[in-house]
BASE-286737 format. One line per 5 residues: their letters; for each residue x, y, z of N, C-alpha, C, O. Coordinates in nm, 2 decimals, always signed. Atoms other than C-alpha are relative to their C-alpha. Example, Ala and Ser with C-alpha at 12.3 -4.5 7.8 and 13.67 -1.06 7.14 Angstrom:
<recs>
as	+0.09/-0.12/+0.00/+1.23/-0.45/+0.78/+0.09/+0.12/+0.00/+0.19/+0.12/+0.07 ~ -0.09/-0.11/+0.00/+1.37/-0.11/+0.71/-0.08/+0.11/+0.08/-0.03/+0.22/+0.09
</recs>
This chain:
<recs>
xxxxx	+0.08/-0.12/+0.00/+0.00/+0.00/+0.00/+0.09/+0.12/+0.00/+0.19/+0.14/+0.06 ~ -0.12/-0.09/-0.02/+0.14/+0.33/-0.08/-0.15/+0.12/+0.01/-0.26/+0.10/-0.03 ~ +0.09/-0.14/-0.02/-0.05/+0.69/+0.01/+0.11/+0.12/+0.02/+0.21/+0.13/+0.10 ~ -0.06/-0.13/-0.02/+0.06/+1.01/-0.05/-0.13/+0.11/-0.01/-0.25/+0.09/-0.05 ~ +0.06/-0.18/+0.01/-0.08/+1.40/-0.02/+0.04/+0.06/-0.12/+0.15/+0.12/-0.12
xxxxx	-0.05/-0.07/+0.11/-0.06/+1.53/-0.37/-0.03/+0.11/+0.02/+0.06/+0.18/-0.02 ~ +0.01/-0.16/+0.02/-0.25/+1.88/-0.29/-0.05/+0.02/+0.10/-0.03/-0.06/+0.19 ~ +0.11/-0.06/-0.09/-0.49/+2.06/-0.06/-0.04/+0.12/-0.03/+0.03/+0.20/-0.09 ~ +0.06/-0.10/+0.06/-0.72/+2.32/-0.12/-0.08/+0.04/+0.13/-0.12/-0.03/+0.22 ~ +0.06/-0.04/-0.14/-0.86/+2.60/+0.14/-0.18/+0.02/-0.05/-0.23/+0.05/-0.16
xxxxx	+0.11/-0.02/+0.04/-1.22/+2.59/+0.18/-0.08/+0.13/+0.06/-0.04/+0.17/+0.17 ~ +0.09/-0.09/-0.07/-1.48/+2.87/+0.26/-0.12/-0.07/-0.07/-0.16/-0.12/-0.17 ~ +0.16/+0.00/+0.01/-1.82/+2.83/+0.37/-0.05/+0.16/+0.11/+0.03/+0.23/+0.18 ~ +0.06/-0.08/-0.05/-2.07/+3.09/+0.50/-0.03/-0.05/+0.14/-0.02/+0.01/+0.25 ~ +0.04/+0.05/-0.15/-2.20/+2.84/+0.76/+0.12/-0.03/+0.13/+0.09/-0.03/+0.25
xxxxx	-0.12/+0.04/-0.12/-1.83/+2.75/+0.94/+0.11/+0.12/-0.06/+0.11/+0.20/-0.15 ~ -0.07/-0.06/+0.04/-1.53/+2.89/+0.96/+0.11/-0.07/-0.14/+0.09/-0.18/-0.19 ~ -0.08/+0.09/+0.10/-1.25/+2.80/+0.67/+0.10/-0.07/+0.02/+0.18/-0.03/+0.10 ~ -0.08/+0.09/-0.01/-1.06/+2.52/+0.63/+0.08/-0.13/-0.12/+0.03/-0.18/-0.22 ~ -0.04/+0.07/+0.05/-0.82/+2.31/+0.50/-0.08/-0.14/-0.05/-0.13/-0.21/+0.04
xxxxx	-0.02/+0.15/+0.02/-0.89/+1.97/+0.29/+0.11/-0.01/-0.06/+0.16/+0.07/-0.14 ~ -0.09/+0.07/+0.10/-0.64/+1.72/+0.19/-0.04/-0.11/-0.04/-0.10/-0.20/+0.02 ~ +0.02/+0.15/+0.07/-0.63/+1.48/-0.07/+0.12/-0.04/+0.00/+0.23/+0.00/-0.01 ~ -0.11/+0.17/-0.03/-0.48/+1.17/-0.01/-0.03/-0.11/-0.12/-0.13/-0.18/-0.11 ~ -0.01/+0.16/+0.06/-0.41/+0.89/-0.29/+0.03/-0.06/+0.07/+0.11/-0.03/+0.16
xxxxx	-0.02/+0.15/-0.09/-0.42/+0.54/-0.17/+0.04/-0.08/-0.14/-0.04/-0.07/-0.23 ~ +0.00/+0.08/+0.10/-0.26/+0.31/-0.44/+0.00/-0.16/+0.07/+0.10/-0.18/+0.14 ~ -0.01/+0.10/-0.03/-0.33/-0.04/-0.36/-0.03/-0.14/-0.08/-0.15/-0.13/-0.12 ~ -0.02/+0.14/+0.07/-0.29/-0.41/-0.55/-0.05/+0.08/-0.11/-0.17/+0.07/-0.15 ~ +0.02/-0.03/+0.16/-0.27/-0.19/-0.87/-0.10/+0.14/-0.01/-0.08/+0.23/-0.09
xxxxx	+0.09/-0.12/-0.04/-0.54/+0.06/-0.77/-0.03/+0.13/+0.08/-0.03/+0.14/+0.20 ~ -0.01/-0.13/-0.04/-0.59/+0.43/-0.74/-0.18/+0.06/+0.08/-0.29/+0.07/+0.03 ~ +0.10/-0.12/-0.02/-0.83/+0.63/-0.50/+0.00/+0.07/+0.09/+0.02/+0.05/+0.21 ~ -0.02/-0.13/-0.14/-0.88/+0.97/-0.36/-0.08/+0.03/+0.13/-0.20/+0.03/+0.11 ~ +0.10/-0.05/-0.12/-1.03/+1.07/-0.03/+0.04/+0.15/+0.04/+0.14/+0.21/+0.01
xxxxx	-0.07/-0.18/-0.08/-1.02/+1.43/+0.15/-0.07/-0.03/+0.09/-0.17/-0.08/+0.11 ~ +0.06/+0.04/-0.16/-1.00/+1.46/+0.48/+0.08/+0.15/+0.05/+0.19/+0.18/+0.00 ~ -0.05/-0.14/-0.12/-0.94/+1.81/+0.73/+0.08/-0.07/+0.11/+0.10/-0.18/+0.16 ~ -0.08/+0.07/-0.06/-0.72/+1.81/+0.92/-0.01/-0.05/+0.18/+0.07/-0.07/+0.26 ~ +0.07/+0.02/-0.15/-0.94/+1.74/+1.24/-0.03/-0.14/-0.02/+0.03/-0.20/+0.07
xxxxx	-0.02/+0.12/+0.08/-1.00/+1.41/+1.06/+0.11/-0.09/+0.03/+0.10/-0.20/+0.09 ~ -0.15/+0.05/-0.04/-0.66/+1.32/+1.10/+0.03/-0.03/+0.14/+0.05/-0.14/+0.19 ~ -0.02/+0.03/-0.17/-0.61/+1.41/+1.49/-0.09/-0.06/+0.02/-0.04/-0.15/+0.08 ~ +0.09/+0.14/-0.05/-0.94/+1.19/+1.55/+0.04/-0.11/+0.00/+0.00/-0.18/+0.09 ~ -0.04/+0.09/+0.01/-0.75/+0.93/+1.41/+0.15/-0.01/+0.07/+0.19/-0.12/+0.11
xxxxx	-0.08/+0.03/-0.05/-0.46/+0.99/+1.54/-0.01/-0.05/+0.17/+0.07/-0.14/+0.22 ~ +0.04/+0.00/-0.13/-0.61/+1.01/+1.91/-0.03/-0.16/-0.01/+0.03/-0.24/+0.07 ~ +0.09/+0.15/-0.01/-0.80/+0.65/+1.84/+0.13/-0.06/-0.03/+0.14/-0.15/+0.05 ~ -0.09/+0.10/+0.00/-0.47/+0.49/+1.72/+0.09/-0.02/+0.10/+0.10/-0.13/+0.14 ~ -0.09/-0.04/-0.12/-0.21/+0.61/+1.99/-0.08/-0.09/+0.12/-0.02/-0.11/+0.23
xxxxx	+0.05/+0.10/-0.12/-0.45/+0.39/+2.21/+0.04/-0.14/-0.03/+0.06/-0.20/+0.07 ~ -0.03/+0.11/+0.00/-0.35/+0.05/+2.04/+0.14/+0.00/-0.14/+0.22/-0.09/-0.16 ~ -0.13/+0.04/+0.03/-0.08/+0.10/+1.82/+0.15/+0.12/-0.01/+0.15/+0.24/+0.03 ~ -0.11/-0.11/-0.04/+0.27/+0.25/+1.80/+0.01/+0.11/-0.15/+0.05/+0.08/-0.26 ~ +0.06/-0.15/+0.09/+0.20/+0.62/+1.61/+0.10/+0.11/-0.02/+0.13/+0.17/+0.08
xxxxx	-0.08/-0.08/+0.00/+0.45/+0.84/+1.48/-0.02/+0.17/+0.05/-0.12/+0.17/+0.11 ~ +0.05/-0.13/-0.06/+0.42/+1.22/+1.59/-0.08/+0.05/-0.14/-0.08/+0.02/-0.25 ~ +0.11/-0.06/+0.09/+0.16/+1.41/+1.42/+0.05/+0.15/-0.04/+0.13/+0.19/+0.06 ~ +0.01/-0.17/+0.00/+0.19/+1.82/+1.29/-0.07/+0.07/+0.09/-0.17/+0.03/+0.14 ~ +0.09/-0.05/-0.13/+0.08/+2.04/+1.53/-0.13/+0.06/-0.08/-0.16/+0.08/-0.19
xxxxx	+0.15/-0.04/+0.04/-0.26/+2.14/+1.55/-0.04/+0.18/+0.02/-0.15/+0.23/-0.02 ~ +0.02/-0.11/+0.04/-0.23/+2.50/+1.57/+0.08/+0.08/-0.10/+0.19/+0.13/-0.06 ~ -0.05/-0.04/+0.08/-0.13/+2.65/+1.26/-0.07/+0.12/-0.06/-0.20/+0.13/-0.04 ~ +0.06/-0.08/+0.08/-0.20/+2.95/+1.05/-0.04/-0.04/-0.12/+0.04/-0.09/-0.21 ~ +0.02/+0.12/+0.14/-0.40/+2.81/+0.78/-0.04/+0.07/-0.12/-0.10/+0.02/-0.21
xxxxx	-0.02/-0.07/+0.09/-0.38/+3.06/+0.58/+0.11/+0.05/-0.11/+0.10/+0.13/-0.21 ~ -0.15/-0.06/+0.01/-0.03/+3.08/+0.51/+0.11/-0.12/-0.12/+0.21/-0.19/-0.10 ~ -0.07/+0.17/+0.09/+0.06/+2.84/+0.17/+0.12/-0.06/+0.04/+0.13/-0.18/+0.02 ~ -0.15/+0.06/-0.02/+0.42/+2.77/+0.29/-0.05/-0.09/+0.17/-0.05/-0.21/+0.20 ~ +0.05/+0.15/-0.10/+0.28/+2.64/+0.64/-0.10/-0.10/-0.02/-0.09/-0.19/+0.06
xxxxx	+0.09/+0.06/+0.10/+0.02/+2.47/+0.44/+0.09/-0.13/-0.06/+0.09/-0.26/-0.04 ~ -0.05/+0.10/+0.05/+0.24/+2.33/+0.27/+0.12/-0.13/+0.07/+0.13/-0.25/+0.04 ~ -0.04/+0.07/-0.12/+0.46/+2.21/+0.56/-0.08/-0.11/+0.09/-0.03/-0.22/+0.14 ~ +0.11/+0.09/-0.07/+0.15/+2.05/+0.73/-0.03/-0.09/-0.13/-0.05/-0.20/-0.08 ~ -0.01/+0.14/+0.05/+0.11/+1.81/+0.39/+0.08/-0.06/-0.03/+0.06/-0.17/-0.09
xxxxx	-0.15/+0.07/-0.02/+0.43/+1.71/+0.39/-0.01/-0.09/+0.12/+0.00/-0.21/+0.12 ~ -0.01/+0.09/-0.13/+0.42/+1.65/+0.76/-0.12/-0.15/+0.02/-0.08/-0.26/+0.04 ~ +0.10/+0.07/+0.02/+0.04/+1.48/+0.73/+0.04/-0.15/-0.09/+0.01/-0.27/-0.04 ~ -0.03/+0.10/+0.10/+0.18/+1.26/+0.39/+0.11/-0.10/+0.14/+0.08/-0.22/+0.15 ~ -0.15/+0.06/-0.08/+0.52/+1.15/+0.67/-0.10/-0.10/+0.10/-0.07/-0.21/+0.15
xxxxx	+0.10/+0.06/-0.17/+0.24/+1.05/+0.94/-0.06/-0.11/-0.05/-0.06/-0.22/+0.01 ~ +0.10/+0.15/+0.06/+0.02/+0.83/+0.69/+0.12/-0.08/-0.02/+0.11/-0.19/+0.03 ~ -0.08/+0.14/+0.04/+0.35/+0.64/+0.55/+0.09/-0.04/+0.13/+0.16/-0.14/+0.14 ~ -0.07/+0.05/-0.12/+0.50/+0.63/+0.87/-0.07/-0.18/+0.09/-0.02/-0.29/+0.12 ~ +0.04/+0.06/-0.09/+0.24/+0.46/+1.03/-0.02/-0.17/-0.06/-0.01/-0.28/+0.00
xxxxx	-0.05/+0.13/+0.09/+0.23/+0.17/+0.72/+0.16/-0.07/+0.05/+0.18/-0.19/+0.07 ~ -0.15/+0.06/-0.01/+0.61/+0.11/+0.78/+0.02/-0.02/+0.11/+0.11/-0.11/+0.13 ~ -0.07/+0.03/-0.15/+0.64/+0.12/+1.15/-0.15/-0.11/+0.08/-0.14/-0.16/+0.19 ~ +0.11/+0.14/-0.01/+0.30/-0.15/+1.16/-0.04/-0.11/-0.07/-0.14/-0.11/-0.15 ~ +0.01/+0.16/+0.09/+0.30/-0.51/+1.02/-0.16/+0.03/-0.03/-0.20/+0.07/-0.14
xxxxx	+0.10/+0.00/+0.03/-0.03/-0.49/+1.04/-0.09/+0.09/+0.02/-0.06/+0.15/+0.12 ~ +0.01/-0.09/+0.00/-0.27/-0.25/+1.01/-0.17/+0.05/+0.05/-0.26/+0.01/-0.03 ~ +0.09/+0.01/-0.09/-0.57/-0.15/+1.26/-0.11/+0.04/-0.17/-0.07/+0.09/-0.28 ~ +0.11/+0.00/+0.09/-0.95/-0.16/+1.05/-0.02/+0.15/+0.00/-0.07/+0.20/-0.11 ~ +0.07/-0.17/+0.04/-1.00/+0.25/+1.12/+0.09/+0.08/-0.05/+0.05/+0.19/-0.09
xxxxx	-0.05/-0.08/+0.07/-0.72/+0.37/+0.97/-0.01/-0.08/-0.16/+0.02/+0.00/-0.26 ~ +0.06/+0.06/+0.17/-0.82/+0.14/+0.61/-0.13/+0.09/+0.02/-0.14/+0.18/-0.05 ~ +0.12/-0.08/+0.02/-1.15/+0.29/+0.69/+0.01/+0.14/-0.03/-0.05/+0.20/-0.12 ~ -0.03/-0.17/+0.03/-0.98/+0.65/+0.72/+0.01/+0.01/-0.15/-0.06/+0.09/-0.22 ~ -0.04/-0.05/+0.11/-0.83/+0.61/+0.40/-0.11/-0.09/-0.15/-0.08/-0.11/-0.27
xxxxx	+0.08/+0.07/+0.05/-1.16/+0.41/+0.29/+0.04/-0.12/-0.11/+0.00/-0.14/-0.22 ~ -0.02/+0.11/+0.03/-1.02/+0.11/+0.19/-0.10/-0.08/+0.06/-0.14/-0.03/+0.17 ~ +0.11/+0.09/-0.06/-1.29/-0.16/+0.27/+0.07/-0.17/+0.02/+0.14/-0.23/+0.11 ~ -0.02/+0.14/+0.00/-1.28/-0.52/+0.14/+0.14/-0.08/+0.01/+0.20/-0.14/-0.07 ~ -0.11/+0.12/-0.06/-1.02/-0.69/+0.31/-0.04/-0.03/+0.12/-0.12/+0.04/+0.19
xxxxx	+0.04/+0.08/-0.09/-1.02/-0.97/+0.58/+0.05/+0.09/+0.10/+0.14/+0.17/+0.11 ~ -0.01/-0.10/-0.14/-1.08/-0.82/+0.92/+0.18/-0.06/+0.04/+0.23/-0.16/+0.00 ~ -0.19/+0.04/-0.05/-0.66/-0.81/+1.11/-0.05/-0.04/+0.12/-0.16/-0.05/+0.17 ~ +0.02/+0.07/-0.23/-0.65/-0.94/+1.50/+0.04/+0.15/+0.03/+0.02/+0.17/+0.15 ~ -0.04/-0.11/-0.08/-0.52/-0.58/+1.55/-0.09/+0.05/-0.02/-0.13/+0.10/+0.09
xxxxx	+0.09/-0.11/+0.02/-0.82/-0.40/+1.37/-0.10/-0.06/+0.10/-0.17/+0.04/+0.14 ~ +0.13/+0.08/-0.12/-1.10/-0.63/+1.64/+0.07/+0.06/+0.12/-0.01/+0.13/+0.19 ~ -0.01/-0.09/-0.12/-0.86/-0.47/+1.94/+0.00/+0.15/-0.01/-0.01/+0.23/+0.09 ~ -0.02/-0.12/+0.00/-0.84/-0.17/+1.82/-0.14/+0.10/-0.05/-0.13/+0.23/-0.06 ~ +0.12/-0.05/+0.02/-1.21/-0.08/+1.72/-0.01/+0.03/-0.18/+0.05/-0.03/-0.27
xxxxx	+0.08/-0.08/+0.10/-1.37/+0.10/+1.42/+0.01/+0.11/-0.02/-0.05/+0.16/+0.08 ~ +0.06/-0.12/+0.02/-1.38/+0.44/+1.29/-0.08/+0.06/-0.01/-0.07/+0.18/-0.01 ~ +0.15/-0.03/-0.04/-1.70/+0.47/+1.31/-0.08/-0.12/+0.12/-0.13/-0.23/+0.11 ~ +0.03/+0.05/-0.16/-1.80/+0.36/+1.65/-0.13/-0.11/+0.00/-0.15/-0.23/+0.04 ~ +0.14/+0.03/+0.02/-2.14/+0.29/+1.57/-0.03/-0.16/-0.07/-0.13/-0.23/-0.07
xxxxx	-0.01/+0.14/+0.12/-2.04/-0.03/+1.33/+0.00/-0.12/+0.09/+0.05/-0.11/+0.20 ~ +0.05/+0.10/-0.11/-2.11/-0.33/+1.50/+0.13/-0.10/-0.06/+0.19/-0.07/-0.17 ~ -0.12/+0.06/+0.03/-1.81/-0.62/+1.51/-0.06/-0.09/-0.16/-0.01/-0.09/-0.27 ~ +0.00/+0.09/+0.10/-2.02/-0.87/+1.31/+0.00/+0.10/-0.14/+0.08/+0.06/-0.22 ~ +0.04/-0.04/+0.15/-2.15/-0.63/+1.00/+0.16/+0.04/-0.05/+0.17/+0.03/-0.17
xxxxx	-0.14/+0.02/+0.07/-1.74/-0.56/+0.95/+0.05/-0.13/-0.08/+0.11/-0.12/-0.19 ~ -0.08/+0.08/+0.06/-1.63/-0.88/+0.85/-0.10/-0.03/-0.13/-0.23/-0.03/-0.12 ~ +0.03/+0.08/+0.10/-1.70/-1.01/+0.52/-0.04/-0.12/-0.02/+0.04/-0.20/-0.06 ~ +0.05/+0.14/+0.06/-1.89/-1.29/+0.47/-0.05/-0.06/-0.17/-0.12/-0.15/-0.22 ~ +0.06/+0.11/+0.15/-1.88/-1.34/+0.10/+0.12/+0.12/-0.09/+0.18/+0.23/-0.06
xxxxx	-0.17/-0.06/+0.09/-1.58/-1.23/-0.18/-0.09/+0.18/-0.05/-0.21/+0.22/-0.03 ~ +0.04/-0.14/+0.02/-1.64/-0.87/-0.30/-0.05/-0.03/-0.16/+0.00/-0.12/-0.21 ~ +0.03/+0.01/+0.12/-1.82/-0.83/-0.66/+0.02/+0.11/-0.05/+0.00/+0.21/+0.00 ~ -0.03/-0.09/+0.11/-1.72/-0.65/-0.95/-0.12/+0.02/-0.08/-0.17/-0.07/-0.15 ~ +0.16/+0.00/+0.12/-2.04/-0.46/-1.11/+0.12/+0.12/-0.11/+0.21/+0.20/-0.08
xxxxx	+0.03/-0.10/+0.13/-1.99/-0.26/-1.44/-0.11/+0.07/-0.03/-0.21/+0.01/-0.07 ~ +0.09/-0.10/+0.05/-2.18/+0.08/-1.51/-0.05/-0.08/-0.18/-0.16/-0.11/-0.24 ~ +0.05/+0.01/+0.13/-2.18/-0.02/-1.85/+0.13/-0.18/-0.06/+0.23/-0.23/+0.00 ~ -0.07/+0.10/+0.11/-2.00/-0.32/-2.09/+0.15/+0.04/-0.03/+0.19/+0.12/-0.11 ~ -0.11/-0.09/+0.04/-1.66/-0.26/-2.07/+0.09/-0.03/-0.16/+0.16/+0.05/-0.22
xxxxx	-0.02/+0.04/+0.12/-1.59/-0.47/-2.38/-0.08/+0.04/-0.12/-0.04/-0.01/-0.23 ~ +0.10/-0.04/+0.07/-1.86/-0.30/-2.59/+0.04/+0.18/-0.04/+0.01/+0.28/+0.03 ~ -0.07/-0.15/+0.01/-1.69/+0.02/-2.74/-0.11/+0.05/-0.07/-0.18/-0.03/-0.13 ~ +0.06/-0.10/+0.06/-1.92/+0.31/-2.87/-0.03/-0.04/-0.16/+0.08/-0.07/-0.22 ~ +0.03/-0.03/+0.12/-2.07/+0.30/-3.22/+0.06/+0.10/-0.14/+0.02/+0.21/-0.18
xxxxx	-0.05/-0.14/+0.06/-1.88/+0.48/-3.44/-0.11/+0.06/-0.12/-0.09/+0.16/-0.19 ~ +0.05/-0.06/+0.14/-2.16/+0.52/-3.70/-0.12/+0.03/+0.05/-0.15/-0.02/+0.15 ~ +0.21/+0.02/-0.03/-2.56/+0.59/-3.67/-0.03/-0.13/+0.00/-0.12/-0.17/+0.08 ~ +0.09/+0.11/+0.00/-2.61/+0.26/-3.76/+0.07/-0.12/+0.09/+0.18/-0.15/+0.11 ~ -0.01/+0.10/-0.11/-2.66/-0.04/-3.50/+0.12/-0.08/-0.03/+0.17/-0.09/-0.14
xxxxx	-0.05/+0.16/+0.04/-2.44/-0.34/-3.48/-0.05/-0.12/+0.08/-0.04/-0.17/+0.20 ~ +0.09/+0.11/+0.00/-2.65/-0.60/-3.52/+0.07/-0.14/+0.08/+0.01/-0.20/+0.16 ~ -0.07/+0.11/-0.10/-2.41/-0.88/-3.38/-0.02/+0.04/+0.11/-0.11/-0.02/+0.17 ~ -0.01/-0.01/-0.12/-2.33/-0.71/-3.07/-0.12/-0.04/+0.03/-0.14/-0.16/+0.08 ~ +0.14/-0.01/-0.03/-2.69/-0.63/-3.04/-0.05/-0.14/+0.04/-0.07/-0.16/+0.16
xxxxx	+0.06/+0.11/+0.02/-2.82/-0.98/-3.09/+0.12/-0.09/+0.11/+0.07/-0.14/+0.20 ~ -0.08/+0.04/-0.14/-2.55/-1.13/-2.85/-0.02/+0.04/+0.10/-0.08/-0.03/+0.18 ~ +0.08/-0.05/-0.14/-2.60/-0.90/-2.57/-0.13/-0.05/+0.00/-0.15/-0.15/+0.08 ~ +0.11/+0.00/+0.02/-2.93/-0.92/-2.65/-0.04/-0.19/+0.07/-0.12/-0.20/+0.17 ~ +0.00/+0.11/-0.01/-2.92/-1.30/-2.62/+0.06/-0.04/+0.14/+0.01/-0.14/+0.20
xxxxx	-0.11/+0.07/-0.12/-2.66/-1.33/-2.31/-0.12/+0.06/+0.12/-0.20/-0.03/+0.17 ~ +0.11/-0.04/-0.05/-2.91/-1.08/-2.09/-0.14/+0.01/+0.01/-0.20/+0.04/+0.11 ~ +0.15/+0.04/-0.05/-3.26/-1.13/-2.19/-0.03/-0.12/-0.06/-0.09/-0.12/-0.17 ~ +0.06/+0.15/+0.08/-3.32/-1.53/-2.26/-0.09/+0.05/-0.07/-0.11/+0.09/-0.18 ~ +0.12/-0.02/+0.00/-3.62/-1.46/-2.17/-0.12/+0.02/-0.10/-0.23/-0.04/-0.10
xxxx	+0.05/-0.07/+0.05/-3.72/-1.23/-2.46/-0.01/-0.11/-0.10/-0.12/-0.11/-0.14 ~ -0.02/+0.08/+0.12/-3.64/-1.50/-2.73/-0.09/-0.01/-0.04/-0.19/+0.01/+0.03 ~ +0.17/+0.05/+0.04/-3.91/-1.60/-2.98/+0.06/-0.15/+0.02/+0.17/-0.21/+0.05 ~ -0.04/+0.21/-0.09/-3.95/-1.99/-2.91/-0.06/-0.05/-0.14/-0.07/-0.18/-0.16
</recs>
């Protein structure tokens, strides 16, 4: 598993005050994806791990967050904290894959002592009881039409694979 901090962006809202997100890639068995997370996000997780495993130091939590260069120091420091905590743990508690929403993998014996990131998740609905499935929006072998007119093969294959049903008899 590899994770890095490629950017962060400041946010303004009307209703709160503004704040930092960062995005974090997760590349894992071949696979790319991003999450954003504040940096309050982070210290939650950091607090819940420092209880069962060994956690490298975090960036401090008061910063001017207005200030691109300490900005930029805090995802530096943040990216150091995520790969730290991979390298300095064989194995790897269930709330920090959940942080970085990783899911389908077999529950660890560290992630059952060490809880959930979401509290609320009960032990049994964590584990997996059946392999993960791969759906498709659409046909990935079925390229676009390049003309107005149908193709009749396809058509009549799909056609044939998903609705028996419809056949004339």
């Amino acid at each position: 598993m590899e994770v890095y901090i490629p950017s962060f962006r400041y946010e303004e809202s009307d209703l709160e005050r503004a704040y930092t997100v960062f995005k974090i890639e997760v590349l894992m068995n071949g696979r790319k994806h991003f999450v954003e997370k504040r940096y309050s996000e982070f210290h939650a997780l950091h607090k819940k791990l420092k209880k069962c495993i060994k956690t490298p130091e975090i960036p401090s939590k008061h910063v001017r967050n207005w200030v691109p260069k300490v900005l930029e120091q805090r995802r530096q420091g943040l990216e150091m904290y995520l790969q730290a905590v991979i390298l300095e743990n064989e194995e790897l508690p269930k709330l920090f894959l959940d942080f970085l929403n990783i899911r389908h993998l077999p529950s660890l014996p560290k992630a059952e002592s060490c809880g959930s990131f979401e509290e609320t998740e009960s032990e049994e609905s964590s584990k997996l009881s059946h392999q993960p499935v791969l759906l498709f929006l659409r046909d990935p072998y079925v390229l676009p039409a390049a003309s107005d007119f149908p193709n009749v093969v396809i058509e009549g294959v799909l056609h044939g694979i998903f609705y028996p049903h419809l056949q004339p008899r």
